[in-house]
N, C-alpha and C positions, 0 to 999 in steps of 0.2 A: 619538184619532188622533195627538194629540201624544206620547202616552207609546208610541205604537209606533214613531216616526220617533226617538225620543230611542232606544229600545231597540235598532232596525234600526242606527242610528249606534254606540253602543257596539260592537255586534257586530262592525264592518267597523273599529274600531279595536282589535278584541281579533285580529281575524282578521291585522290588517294587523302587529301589535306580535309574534304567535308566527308570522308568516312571517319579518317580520325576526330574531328570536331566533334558527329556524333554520338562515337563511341564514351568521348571524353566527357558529353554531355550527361548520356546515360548513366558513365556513372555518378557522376556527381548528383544527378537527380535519387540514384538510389541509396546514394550516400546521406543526402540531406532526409533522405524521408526518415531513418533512424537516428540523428542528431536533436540530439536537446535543444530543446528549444527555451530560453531563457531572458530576461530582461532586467538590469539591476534598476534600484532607487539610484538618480542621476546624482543626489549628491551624499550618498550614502558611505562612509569611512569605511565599510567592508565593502569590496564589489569583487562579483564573482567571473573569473575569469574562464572555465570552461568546468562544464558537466558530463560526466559520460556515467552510462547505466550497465550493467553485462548483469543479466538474468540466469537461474538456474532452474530448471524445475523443478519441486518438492520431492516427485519421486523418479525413481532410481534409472540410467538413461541405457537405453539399448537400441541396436539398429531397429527402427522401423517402429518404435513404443512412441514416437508422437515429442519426447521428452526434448528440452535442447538445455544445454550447458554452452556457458559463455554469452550468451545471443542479446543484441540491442534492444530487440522485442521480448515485451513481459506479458504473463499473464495471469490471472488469478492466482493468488497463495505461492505464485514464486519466491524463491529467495534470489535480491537483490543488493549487487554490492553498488557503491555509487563513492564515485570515488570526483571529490571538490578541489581546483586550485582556484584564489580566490588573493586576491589585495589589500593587504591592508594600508589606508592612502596618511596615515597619520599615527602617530600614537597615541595609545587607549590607556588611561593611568589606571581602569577599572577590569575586572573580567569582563570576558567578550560569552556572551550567553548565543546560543544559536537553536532553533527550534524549527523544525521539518515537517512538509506534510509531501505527500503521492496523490495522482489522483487520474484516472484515466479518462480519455476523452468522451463517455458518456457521465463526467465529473462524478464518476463515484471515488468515495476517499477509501485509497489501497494502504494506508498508513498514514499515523500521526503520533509523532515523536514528542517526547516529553523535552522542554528545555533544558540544554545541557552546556557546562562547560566545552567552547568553541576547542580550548589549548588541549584539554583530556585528551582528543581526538587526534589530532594534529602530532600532540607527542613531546611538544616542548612549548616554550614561551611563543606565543603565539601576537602576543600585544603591540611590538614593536613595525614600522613600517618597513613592509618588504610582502615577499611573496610567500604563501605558504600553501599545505595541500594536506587532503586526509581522503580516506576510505572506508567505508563503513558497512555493514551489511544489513539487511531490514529484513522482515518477514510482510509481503504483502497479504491483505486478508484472503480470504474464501469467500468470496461473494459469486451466486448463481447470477451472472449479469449477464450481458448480451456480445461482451466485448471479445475480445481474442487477439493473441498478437500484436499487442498495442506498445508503443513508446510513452513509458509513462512522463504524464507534466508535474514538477516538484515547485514549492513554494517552502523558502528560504528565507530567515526572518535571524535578525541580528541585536542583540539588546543589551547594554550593562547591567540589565535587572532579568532575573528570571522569573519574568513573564510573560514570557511571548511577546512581548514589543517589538520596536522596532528603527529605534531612533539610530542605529548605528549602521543600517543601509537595508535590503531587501531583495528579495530576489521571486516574479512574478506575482509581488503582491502588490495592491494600489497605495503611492507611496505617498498622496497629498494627504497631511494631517490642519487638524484645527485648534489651532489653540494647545497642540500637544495632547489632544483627543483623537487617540489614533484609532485609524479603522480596525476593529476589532476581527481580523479574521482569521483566527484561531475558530471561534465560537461559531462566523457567520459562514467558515467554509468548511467548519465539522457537519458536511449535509447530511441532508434527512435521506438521501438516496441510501445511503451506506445504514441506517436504520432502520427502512423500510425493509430492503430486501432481507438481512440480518432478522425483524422478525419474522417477515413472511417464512424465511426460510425453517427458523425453530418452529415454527406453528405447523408448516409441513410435515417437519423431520421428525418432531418429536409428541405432535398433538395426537394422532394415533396410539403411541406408545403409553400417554398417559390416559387417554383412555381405557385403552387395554387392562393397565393397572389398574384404575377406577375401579372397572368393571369387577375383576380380580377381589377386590379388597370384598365388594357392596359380595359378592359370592361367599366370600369366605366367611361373614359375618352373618349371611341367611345360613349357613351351616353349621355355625357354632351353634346355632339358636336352636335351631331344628334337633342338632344330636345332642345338645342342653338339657332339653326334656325329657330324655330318657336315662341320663346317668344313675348313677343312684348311688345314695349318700349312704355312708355306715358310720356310725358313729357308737360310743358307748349309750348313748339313748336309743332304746329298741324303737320307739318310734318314727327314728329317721329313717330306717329300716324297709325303705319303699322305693316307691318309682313317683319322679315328682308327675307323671303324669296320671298315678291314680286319686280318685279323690279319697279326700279326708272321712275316716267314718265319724 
């Protein structure tokens, strides 16, 4: 009897240790699916120590309007804060330039940041080794994509010169250079997706309206014409004194 009550107890602590496993798994799986996901240049003198995103929606949030405030997942034209702690493994006797992009997993580009003073951000001297951290907010674009609810992937670029280089580390960009001919990807991951749909979209939105107008003007100009010919001029010459559509005797 006792080795059945010792066995029956084992059991409800094996039973009770892989619910907790799962549970524990769970979350950490649903934890990981909103986690940045990132990768520095390995010998890069900035390297970025964690990332986190908290989205808002554009417009205004109330129960059951679809809106979220705070949330991991972004979406079209949300406002994004993104807030950086990051290493600096040496000191940098020059300004530290740093330049951004967004981009969602159908790789279209939700933002592209102009190169900017790294310390502006930051809030003080940011040059010396140690650990530092900033926060920033973006506007992502308006794009009629396919996406929804996504974690957006960012690309971090570090440089003494503002250029969008990147000699001073990297973050998800390919960091093998040649000769100090660095991969240009500012220019080569400003995609065409994000210009594509941007026109499609004007040409939708708006190719209607200007024809409208077209149409409107080419109207208003068969109308002048038409009631043109019957004005009638006066003037101190009695022979203006007509209707231009009678004839001349």
């Amino acid at each position: 009897m006792l080795n059945q009550l010792n066995f029956c107890h084992c059991l409800v602590l094996l039973l009770l240790s892989t619910k907790i496993s799962v549970l524990g798994y769970q979350y950490y799986d649903d934890d990981s699916s909103t986690a940045q996901v990132f990768e520095n240049c390995e010998d890069g003198t900035i390297q970025i120590a964690n990332i986190s995103v908290s989205c808002d929606s554009p417009y205004t949030f109330y129960y059951g309007n679809g809106a979220t405030r705070d949330s991991p997942v972004c979406d079209y034209g949300d406002k994004a804060t993104l807030t950086v702690g990051f290493y600096v493994m040496d000191d940098v006797d020059q300004s530290i330039y740093m330049q951004m992009s967004a981009y969602n997993p159908s790789d279209e580009q939700l933002y592209l940041g102009d190169s900017v003073d790294l310390c502006s951000y930051v809030g003080d001297d940011c040059n010396y080794e140690g650990y530092y951290e900033f926060s920033k907010q973006v506007q992502f674009a308006y794009l009629d994509g396919n996406e929804s609810k996504f974690v957006p992937f960012w690309e971090i670029a570090f440089s003494e010169e503002a250029e969008g280089g990147y000699e001073l580390g990297a973050v998800n960009i390919e960091c093998e250079d040649d000769a100090n001919n660095y991969y240009d990807w500012v220019n080569i991951r400003t995609n065409s997706t994000m210009t594509k749909v941007k026109t499609a979209n004007f040409l939708q939105e708006y190719g209607i309206l200007f024809g409208t107008c077209l149409s409107l003007m080419i109207l208003g100009v068969v109308l002048i014409r038409a009631t043109g010919d019957t004005v009638e001029y006066r003037g101190e010459n009695a022979q203006k004194n007509q209707l231009l559509n009678e004839e001349q005797p």
